[in-house]
N, CA, C and O atoms as a Maestro MAE file, in Angstrom:
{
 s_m_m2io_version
 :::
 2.0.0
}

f_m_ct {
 s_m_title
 :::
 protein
 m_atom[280] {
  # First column is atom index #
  i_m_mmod_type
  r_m_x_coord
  r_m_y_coord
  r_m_z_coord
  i_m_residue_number
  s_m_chain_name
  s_m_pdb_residue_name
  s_m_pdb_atom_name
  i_m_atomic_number
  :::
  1 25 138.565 114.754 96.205 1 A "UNK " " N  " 7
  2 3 137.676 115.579 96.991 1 A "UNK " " CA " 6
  3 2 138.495 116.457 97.927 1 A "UNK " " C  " 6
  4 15 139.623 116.243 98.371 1 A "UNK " " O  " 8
  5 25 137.612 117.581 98.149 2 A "UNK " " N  " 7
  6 3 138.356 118.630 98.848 2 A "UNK " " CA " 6
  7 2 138.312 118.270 100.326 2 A "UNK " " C  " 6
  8 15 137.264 117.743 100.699 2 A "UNK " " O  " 8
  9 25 139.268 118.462 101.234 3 A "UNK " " N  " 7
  10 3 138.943 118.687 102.910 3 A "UNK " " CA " 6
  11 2 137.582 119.123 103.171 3 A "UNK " " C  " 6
  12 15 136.665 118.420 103.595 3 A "UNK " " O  " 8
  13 25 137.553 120.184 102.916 4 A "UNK " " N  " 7
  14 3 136.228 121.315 103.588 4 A "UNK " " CA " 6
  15 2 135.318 120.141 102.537 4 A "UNK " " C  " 6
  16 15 135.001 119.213 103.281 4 A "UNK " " O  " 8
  17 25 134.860 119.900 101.261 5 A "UNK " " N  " 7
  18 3 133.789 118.810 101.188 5 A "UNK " " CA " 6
  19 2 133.684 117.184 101.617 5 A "UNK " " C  " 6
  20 15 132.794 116.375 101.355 5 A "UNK " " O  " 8
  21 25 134.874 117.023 102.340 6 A "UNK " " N  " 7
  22 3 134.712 115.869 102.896 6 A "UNK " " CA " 6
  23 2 133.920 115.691 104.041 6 A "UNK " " C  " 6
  24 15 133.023 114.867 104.219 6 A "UNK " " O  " 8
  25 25 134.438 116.728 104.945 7 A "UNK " " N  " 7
  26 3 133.838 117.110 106.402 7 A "UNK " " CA " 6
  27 2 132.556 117.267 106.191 7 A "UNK " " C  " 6
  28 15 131.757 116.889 107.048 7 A "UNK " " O  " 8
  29 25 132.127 117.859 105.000 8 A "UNK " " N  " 7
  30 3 130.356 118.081 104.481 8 A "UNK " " CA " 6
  31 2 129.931 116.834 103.968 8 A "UNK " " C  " 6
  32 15 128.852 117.029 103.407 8 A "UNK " " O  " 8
  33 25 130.223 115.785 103.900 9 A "UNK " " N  " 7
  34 3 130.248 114.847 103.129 9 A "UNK " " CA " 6
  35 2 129.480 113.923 104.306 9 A "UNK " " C  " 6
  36 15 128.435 113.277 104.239 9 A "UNK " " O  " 8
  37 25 130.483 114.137 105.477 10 A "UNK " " N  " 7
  38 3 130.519 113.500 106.836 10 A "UNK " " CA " 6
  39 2 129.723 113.630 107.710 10 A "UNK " " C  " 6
  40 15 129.172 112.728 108.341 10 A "UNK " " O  " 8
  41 25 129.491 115.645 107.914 11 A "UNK " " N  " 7
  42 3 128.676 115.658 108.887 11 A "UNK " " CA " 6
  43 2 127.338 115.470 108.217 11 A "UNK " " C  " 6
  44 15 126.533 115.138 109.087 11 A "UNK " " O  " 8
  45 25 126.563 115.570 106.607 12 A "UNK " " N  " 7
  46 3 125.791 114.954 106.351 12 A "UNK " " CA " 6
  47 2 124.920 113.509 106.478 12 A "UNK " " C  " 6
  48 15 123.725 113.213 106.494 12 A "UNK " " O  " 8
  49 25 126.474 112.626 106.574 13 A "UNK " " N  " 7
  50 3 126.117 111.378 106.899 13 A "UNK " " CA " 6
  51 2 125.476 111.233 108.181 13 A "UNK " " C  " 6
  52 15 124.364 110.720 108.304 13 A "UNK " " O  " 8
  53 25 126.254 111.736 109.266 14 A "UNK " " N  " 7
  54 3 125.766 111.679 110.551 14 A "UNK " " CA " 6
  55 2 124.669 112.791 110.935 14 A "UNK " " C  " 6
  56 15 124.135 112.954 112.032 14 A "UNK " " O  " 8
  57 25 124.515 113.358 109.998 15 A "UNK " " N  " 7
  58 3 122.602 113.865 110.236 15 A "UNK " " CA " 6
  59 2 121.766 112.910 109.696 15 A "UNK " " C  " 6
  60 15 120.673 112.816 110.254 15 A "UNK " " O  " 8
  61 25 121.912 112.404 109.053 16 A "UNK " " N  " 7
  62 3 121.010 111.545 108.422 16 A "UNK " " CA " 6
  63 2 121.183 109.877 109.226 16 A "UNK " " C  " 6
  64 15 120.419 108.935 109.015 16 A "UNK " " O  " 8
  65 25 122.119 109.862 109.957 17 A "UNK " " N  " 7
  66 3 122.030 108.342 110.663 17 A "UNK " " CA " 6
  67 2 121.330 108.882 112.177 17 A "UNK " " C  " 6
  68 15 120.757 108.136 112.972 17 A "UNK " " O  " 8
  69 25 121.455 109.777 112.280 18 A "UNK " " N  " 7
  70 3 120.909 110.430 113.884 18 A "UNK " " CA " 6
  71 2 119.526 110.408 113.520 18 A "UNK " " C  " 6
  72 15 118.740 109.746 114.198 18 A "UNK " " O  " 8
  73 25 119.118 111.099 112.460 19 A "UNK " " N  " 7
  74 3 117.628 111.122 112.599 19 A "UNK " " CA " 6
  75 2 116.705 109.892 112.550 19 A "UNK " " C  " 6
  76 15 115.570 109.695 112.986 19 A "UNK " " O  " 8
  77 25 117.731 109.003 111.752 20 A "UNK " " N  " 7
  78 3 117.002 107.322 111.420 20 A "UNK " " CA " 6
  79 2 117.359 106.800 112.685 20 A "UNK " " C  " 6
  80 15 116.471 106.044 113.079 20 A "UNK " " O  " 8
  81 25 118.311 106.898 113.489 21 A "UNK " " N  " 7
  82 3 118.374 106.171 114.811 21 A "UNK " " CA " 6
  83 2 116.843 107.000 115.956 21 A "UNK " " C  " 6
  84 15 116.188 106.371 116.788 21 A "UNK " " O  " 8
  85 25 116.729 107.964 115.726 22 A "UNK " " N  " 7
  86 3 116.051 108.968 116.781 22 A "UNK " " CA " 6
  87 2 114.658 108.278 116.031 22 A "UNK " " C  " 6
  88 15 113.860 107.997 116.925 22 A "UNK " " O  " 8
  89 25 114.273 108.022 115.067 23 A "UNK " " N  " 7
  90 3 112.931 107.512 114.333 23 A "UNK " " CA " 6
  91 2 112.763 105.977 114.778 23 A "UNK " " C  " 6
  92 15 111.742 105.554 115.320 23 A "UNK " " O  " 8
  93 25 113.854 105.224 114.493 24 A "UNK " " N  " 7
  94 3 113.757 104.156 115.094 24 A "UNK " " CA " 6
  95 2 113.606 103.613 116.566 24 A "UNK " " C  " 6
  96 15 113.138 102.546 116.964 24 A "UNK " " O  " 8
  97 25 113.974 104.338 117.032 25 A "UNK " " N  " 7
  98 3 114.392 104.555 118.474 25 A "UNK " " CA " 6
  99 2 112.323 104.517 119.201 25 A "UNK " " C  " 6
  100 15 111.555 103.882 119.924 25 A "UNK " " O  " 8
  101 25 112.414 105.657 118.339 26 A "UNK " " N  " 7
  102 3 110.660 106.518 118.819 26 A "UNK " " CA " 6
  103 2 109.919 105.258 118.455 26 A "UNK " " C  " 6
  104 15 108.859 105.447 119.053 26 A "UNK " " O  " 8
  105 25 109.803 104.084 117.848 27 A "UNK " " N  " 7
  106 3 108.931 103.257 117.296 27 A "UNK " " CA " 6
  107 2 109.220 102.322 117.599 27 A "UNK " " C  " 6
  108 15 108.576 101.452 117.013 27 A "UNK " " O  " 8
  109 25 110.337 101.734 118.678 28 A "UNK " " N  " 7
  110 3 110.450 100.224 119.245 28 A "UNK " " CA " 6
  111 2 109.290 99.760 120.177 28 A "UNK " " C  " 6
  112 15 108.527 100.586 120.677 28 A "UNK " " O  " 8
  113 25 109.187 98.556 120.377 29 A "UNK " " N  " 7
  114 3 108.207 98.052 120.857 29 A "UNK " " CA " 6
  115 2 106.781 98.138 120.765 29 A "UNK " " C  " 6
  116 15 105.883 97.859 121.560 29 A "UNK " " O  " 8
  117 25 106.799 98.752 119.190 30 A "UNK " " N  " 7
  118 3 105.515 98.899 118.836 30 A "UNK " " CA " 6
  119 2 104.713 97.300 118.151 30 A "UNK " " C  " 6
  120 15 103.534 97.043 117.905 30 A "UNK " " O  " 8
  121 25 106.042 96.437 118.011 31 A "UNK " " N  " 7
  122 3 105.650 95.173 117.158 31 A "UNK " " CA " 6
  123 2 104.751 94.593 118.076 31 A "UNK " " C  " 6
  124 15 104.270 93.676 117.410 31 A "UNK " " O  " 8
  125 25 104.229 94.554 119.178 32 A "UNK " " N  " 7
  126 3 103.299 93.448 120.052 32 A "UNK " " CA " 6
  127 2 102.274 93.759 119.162 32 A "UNK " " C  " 6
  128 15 101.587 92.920 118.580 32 A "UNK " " O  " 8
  129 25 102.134 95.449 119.016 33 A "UNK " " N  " 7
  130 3 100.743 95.905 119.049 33 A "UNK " " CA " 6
  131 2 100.237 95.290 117.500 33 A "UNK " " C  " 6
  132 15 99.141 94.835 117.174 33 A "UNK " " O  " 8
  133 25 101.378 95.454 116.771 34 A "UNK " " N  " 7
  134 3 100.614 95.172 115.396 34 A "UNK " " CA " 6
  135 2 100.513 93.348 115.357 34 A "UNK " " C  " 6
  136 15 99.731 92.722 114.642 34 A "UNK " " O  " 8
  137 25 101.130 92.975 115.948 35 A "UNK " " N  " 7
  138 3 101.322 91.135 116.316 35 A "UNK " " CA " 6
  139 2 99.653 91.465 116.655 35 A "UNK " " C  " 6
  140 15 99.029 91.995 115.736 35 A "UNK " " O  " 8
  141 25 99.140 91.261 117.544 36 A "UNK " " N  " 7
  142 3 97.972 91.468 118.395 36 A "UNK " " CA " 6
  143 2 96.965 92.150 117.310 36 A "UNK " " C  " 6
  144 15 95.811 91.735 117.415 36 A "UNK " " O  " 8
  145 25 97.185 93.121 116.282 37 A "UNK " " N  " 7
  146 3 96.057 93.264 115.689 37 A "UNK " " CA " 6
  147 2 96.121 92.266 114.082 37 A "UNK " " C  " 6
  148 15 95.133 91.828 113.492 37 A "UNK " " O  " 8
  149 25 97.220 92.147 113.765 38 A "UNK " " N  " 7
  150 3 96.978 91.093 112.748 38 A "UNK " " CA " 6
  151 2 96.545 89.549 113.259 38 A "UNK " " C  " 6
  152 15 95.937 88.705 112.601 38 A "UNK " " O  " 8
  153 25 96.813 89.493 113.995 39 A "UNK " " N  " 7
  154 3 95.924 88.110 114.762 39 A "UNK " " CA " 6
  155 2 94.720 88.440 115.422 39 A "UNK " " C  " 6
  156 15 94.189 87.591 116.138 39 A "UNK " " O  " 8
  157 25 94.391 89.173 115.328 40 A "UNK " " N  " 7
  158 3 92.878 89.854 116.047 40 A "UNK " " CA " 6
  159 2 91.736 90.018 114.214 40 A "UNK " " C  " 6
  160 15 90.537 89.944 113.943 40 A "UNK " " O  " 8
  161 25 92.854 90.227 113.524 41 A "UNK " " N  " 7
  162 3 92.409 90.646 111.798 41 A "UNK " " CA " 6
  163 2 91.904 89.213 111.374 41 A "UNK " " C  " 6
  164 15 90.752 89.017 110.989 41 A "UNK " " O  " 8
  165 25 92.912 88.180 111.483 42 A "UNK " " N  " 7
  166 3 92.943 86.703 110.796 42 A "UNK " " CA " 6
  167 2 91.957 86.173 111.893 42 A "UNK " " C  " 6
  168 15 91.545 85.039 111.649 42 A "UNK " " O  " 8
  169 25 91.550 86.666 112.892 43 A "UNK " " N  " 7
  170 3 90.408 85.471 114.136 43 A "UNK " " CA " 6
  171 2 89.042 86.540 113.331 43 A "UNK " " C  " 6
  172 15 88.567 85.852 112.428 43 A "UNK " " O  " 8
  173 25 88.656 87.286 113.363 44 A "UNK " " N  " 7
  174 3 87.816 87.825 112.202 44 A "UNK " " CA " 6
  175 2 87.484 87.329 111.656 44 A "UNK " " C  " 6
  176 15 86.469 86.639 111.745 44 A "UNK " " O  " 8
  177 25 88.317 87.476 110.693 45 A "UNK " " N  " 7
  178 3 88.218 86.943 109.585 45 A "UNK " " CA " 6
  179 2 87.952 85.472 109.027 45 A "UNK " " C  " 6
  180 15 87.488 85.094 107.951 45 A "UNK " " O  " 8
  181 25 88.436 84.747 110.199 46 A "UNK " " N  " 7
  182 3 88.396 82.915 110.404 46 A "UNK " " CA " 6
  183 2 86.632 82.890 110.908 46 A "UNK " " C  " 6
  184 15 85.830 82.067 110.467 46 A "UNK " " O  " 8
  185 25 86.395 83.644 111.601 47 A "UNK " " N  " 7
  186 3 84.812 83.562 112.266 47 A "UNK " " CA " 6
  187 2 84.227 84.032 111.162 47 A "UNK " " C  " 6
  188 15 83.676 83.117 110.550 47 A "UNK " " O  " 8
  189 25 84.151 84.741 110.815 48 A "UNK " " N  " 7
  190 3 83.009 85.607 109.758 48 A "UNK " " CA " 6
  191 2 82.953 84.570 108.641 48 A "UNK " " C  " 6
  192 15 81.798 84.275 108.334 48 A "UNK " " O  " 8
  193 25 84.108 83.811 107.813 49 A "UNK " " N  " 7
  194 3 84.299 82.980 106.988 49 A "UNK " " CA " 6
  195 2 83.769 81.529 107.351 49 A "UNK " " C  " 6
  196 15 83.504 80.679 106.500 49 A "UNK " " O  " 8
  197 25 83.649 81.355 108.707 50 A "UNK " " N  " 7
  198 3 82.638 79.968 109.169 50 A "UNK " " CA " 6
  199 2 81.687 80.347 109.036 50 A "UNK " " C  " 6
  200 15 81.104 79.739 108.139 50 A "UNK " " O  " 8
  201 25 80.673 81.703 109.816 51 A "UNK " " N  " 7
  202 3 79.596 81.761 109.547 51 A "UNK " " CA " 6
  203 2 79.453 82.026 108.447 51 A "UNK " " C  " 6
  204 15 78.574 81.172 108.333 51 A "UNK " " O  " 8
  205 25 79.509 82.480 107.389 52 A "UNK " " N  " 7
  206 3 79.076 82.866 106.143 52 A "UNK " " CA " 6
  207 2 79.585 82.538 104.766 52 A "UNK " " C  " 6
  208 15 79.468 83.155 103.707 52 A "UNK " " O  " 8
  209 25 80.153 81.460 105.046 53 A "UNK " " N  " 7
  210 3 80.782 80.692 103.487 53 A "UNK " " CA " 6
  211 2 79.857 80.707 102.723 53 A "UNK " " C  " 6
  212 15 79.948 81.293 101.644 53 A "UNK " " O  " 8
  213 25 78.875 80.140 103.063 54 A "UNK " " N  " 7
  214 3 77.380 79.340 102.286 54 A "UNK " " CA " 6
  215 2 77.362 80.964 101.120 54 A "UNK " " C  " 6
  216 15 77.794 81.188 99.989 54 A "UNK " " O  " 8
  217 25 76.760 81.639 101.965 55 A "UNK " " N  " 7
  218 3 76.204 82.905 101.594 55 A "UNK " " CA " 6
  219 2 77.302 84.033 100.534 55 A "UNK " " C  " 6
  220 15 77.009 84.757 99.582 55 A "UNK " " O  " 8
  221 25 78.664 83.748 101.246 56 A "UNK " " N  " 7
  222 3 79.518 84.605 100.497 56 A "UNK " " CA " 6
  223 2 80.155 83.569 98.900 56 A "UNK " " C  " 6
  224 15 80.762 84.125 97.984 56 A "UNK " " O  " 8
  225 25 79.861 82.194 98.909 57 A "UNK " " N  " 7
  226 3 80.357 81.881 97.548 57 A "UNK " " CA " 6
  227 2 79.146 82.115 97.115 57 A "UNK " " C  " 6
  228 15 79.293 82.556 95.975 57 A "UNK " " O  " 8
  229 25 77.794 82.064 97.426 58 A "UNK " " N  " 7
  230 3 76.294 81.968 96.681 58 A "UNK " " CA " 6
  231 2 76.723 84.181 95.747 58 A "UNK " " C  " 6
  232 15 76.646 84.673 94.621 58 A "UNK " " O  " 8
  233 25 77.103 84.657 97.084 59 A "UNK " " N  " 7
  234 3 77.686 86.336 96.544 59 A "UNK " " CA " 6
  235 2 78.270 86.319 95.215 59 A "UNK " " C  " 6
  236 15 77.827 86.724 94.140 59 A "UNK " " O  " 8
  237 25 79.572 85.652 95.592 60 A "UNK " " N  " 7
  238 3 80.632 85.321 94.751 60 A "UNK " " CA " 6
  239 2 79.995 84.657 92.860 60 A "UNK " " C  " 6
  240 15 80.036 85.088 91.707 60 A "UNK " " O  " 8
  241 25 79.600 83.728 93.401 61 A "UNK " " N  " 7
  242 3 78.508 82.931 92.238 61 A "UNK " " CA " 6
  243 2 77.854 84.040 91.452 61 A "UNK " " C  " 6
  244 15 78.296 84.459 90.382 61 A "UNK " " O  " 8
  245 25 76.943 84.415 91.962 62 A "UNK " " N  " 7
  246 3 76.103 85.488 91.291 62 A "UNK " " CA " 6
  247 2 76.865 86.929 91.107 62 A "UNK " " C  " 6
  248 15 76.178 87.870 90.710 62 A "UNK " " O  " 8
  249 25 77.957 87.094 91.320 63 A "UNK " " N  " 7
  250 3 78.786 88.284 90.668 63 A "UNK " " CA " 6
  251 2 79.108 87.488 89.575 63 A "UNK " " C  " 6
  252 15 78.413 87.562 88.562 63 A "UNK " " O  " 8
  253 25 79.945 86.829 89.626 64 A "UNK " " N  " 7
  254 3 79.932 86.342 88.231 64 A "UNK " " CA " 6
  255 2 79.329 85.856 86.915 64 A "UNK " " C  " 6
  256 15 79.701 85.937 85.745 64 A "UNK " " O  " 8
  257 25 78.146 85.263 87.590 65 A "UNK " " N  " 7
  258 3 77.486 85.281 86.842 65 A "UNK " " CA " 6
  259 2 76.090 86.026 85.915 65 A "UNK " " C  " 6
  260 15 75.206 85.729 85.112 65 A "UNK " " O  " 8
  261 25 76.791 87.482 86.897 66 A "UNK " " N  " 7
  262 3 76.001 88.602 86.302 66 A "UNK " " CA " 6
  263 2 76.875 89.367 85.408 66 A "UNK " " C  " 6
  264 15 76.505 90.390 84.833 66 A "UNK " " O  " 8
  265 25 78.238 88.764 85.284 67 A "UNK " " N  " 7
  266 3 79.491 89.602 84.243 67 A "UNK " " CA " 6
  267 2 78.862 88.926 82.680 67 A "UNK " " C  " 6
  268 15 78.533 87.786 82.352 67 A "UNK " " O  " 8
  269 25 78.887 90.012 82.080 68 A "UNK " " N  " 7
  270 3 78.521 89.696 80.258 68 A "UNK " " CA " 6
  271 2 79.604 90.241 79.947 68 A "UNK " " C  " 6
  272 15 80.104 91.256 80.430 68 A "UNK " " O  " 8
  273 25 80.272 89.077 78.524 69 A "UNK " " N  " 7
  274 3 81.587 89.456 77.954 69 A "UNK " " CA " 6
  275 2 81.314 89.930 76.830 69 A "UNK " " C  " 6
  276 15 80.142 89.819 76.470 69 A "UNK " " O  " 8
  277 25 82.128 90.496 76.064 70 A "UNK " " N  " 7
  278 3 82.259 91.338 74.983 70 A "UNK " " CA " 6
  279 2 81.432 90.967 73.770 70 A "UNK " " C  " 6
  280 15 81.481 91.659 72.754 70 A "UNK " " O  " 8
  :::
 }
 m_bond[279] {
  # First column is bond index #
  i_m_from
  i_m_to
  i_m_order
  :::
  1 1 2 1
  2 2 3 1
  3 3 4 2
  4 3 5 1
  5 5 6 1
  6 6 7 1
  7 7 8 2
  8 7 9 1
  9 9 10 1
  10 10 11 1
  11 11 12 2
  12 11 13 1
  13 13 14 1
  14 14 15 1
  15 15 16 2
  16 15 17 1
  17 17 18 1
  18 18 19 1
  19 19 20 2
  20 19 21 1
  21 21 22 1
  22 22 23 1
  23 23 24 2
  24 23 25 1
  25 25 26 1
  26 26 27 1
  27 27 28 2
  28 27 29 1
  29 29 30 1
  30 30 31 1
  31 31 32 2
  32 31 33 1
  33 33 34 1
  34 34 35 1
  35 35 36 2
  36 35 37 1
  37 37 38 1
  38 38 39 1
  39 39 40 2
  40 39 41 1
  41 41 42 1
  42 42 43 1
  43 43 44 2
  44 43 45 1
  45 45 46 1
  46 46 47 1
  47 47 48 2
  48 47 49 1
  49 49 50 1
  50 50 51 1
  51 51 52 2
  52 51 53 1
  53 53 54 1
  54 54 55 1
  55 55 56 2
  56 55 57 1
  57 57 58 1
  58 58 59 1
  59 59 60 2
  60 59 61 1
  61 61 62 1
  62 62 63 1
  63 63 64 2
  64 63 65 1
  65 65 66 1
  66 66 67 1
  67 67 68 2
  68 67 69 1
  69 69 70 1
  70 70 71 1
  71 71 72 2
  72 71 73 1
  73 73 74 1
  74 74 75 1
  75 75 76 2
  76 75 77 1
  77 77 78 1
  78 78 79 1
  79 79 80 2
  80 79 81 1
  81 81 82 1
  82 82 83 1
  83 83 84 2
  84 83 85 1
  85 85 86 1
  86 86 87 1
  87 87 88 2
  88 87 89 1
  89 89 90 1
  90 90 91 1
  91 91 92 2
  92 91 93 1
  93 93 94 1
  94 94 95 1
  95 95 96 2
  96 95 97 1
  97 97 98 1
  98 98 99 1
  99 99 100 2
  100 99 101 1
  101 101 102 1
  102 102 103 1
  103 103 104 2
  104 103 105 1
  105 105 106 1
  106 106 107 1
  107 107 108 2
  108 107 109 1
  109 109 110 1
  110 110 111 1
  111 111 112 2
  112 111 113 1
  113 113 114 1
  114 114 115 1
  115 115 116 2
  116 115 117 1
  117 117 118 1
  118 118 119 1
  119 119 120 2
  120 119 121 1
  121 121 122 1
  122 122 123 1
  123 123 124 2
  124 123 125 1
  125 125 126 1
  126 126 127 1
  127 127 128 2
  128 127 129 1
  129 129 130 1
  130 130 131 1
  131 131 132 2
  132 131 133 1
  133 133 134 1
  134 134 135 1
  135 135 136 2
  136 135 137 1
  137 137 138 1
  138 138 139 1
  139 139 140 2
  140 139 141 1
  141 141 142 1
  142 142 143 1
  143 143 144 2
  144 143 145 1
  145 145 146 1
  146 146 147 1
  147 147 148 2
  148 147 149 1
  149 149 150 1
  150 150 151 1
  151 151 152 2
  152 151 153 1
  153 153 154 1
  154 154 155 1
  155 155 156 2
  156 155 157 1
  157 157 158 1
  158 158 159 1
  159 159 160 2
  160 159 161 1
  161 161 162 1
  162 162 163 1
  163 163 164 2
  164 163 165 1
  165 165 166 1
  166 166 167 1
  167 167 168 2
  168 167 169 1
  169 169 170 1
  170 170 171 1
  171 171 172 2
  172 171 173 1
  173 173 174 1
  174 174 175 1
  175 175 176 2
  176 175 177 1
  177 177 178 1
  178 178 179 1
  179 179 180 2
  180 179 181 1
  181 181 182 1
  182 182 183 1
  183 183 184 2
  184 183 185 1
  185 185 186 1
  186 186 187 1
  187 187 188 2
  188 187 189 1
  189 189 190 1
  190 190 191 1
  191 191 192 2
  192 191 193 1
  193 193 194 1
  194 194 195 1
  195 195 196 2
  196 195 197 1
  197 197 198 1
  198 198 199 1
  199 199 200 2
  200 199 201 1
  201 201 202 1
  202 202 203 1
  203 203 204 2
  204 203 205 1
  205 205 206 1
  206 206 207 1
  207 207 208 2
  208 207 209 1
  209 209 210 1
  210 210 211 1
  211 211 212 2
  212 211 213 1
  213 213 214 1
  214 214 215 1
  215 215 216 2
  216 215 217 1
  217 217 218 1
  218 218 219 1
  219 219 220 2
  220 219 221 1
  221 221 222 1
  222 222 223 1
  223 223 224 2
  224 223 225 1
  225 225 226 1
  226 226 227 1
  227 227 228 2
  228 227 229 1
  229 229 230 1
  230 230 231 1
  231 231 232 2
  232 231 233 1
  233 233 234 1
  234 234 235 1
  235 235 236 2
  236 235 237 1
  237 237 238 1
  238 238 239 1
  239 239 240 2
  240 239 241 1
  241 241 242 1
  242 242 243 1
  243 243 244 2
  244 243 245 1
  245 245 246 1
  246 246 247 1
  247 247 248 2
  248 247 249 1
  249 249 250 1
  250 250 251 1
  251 251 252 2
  252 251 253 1
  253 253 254 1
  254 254 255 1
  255 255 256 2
  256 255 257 1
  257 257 258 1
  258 258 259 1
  259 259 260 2
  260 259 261 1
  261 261 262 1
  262 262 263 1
  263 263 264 2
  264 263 265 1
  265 265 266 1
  266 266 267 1
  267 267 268 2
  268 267 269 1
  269 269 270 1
  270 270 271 1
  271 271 272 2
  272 271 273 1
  273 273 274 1
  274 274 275 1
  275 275 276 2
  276 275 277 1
  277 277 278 1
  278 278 279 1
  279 279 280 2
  :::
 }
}
């Protein structure tokens, strides 16, 4: 490889690690928030599934057993 394409080689690299550091950078401390909504998703989801088991396998049941095979 040539000088002059090495240096291009280089300062490419370090555009491309600057912008992933500057992206990463912009998005730290965002993990609480998604912690807090996937456990906000699964308590949902844990409630809705107590109240309504009965009703959602009776759902479940009768989808299937409205499938006709070939």
């Amino acid at each position: 490889m040539t000088e002059a394409l090495m240096r291009t080689v280089v300062r490419s690299q370090l555009a491309v690690r600057r912008a992933f550091t500057a992206r990463a950078d912009g998005e730290r401390g965002d993990v609480p928030g998604w912690v807090l909504v996937t456990l906000m998703t699964a308590g949902l989801v844990t409630v809705l599934w107590a109240l309504a088991s009965n009703r959602l396998q009776a759902l479940f049941n009768n989808a299937l057993n409205s499938v006709t095979g070939p």
